[in-house]
C-alpha positions, -999 to 999 in steps of 0.1 A, spaced: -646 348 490 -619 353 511 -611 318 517 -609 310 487 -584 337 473 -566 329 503 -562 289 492 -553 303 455 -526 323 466 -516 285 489 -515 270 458 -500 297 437 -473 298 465 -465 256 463 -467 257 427 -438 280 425 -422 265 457 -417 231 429 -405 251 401 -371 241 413 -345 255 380 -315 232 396 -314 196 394 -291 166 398 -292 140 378 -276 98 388 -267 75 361 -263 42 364 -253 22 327 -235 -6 314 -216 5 279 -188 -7 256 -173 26 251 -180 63 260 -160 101 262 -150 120 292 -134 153 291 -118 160 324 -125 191 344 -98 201 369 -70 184 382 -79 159 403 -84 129 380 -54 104 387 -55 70 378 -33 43 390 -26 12 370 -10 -19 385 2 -32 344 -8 -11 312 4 -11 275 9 21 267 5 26 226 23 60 214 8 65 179 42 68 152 47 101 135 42 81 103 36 39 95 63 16 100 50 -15 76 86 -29 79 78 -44 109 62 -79 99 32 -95 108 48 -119 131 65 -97 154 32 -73 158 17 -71 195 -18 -89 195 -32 -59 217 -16 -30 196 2 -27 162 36 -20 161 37 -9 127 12 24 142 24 22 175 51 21 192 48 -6 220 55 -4 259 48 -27 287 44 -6 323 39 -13 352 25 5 385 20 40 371 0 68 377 -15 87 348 -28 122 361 -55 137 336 -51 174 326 -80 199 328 -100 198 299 -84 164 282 -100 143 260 -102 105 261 -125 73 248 -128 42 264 -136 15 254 -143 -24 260 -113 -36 246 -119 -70 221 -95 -88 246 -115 -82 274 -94 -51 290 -101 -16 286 -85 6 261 -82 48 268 -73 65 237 -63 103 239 -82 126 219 -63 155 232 -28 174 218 -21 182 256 7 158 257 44 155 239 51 122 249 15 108 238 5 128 208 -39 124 200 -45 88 188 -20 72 217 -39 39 235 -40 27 267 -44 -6 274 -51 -23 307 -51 -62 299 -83 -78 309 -64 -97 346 -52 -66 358 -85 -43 350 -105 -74 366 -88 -69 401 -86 -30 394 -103 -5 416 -124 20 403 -116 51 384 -132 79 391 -132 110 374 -148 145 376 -159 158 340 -180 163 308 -191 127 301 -207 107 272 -221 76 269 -226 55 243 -216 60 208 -232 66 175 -254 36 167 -247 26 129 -234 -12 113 -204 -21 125 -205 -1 160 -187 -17 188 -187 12 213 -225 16 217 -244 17 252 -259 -21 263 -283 -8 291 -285 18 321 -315 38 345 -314 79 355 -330 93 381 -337 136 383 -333 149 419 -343 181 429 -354 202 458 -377 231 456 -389 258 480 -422 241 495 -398 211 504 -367 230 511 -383 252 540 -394 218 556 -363 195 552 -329 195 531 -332 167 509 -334 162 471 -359 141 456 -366 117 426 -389 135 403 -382 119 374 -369 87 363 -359 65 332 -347 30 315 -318 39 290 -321 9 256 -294 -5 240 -280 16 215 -284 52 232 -259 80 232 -266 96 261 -245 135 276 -260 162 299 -264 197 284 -268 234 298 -273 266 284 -237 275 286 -205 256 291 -200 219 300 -221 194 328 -198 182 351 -203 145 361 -184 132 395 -184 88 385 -163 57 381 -156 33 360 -154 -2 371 -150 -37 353 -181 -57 347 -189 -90 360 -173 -120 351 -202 -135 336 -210 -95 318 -191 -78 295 -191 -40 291 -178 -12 309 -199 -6 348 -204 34 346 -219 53 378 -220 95 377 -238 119 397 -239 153 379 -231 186 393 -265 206 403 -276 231 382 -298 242 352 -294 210 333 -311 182 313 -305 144 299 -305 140 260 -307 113 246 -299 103 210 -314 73 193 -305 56 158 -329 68 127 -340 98 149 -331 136 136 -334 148 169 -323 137 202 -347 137 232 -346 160 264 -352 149 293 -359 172 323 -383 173 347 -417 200 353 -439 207 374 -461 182 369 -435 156 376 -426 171 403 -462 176 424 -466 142 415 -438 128 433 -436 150 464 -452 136 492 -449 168 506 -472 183 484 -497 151 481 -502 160 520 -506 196 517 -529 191 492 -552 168 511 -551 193 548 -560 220 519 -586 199 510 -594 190 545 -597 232 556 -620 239 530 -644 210 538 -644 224 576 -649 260 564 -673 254 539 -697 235 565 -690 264 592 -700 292 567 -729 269 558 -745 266 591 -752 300 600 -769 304 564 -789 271 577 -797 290 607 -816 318 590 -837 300 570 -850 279 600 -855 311 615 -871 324 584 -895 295 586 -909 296 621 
C-alpha cells in the first residue's frame, strides 16, 4: 500500500512538474499584409530608396490624372523620392504593411505620433530595392493576416506555429524548451497572440519573398509568458485559442514517456518481490 501511494504522489509530482503557465510560441507565415505596434525603442529600419507618401491636410484634385505618381496619388499625397534613410519606430506606433500591387512593400502609419507624417502617410519601398533589402526586424505586438471578406487583399496565404515550453520535471534535468504543441495556419487567417493583461511582444523580421512567390516572409518568436495563439477564421463568431495542456504536453516529453516506463518498470519488480514471500507461505502451508 505503500508503494503505491508512493508512485501516486510520483505522478502527482510530474503531472504538476508539466503544468508549465509560461510558453513561447515561433511563427513562421507567408501574408500580404499584417499590423505591428512597436514596443520600445529599438526598431530602426534602413532603406536604400523609399517613396515616402505624406497624406494632404485636405484633396488636391487640381492636380491631373497625367501628372499623378503610379505608386501614390498626388492629389492625397504629397510625393517624395528618398534615398538611404533610416526610419526609427517610436514605442507604441502603429503601422500596416502590406504587399504592395507593384510588387514593393507599402508601411502605412496608423499612429498621430508624428508631425511630419500625420496617420494615413505611406511608405513605399519599390519592388528592386525591397528585393535586395535585408530584413527588418522589429520587437512588438504583431498581427497577421487581415479580415477575410470580398475584395481583401491583405489576407494571410499560409504559415506553421510551434508552442515551446519547459516545466519543472524537465527543467530540474536540462534547460531547454520544448515543442508541445504545433499547427498549419490556412489561407485566409487572422492570426495575434493574447494575455490576460497588456500586449504579447513578438521579437521577428520581415523579409521579401521569393522571386517565383509573392507575399510578405514573416518569422517572430514571442516573448515567454502566460500567453496563447488566436486565431480568427471567415464565417466564424468566435476566434480559436490555441494553447497547450497537459495532455499535450506528457505526450510530447520524452522525459516523461521514460519516466513513465522505469515507473512502470519499479512496480513490475516490486509487485513480483512482494509476491514471492506470499508464494512462500502457501507452499509452506501445503507441506
Amino acid at each position: 500500500m505503500a508503494f503505491v501511494i508512493f508512485i501516486v504522489l510520483i505522478c502527482l509530482a510530474i503531472g504538476f512538474g508539466t503544468m508549465a503557465r509560461e510558453r513561447t510560441f515561433s511563427l513562421v507565415a507567408t501574408t500580404l499584409g499584417g499590423e505591428i505596434t512597436f514596443n520600445g525603442q529599438q526598431n530602426d529600419w534602413q532603406f536604400s530608396e523609399v517613396i515616402r507618401c505624406t497624406m494632404r491636410a485636405s484633396p488636391d484634385f487640381r492636380i491631373s490624372g497625367e501628372a499623378r505618381e503610379e505608386l501614390c496619388d498626388n492629389a492625397l499625397f504629397k510625393v517624395e523620392h528618398l534615398s538611404d534613410i533610416v526610419v526609427s519606430w517610436r514605442d507604441a506606433e502603429r503601422i500596416q504593411f502590406r504587399s504592395h500591387p507593384s510588387g514593393g512593400l507599402q508601411i502605412r502609419l496608423d499612429s498621430d505620433s508624428r508631425a511630419d507624417m500625420p496617420p494615413g502617410s505611406l511608405l513605399i519601398i519599390p519592388q528592386a530595392a525591397w528585393a535586395d533589402h535585408g530584413a527588418l526586424a522589429f520587437q512588438g505586438a504583431v498581427q497577421l493576416g487581415g479580415e477575410m471578406a470580398t475584395g481583401s487583399t491583405d489576407y494571410l496565404l499560409s504559415g506553421h506555429w510551434e508552442a515551446l515550453q519547459t516545466g519543472l520535471a524537465t527543467s530540474l534535468v536540462r534547460d531547454i524548451t520544448e515543442v508541445v504543441k504545433s499547427g498549419t495556419l490556412v489561407r485566409g487567417s487572422t492570426v495575434d497572440f493574447i494575455k490576460s493583461e497588456g500586449n504579447v511582444i513578438s521579437f521577428g523580421h520581415l523579409t521579401p519573398p521569393d522571386e517565383s512567390a509573392t507575399g510578405i516572409e514573416v518569422a517572430l518568436l514571442t516573448e515567454r509568458a502566460p500567453i496563447a495563439l488566436r486565431v480568427s477564421y471567415y464565417g466564424l463568431q468566435e476566434p480559436a485559442i490555441f494553447k497547450p495542456d497537459w495532455i499535450d504536453t506528457i505526450s510530447s516529453s520524452t522525459l516523461l514517456v521514460a519516466l513513465a516506463a522505469l515507473l512502470s518498470l519499479i512496480a513490475g519488480i516490486v509487485g513480483l518481490v512482494l509476491a514471492v514471500p506470499g508464494q512462500q507461505e502457501q507452499d509452506s502451508d501445503s507441506e
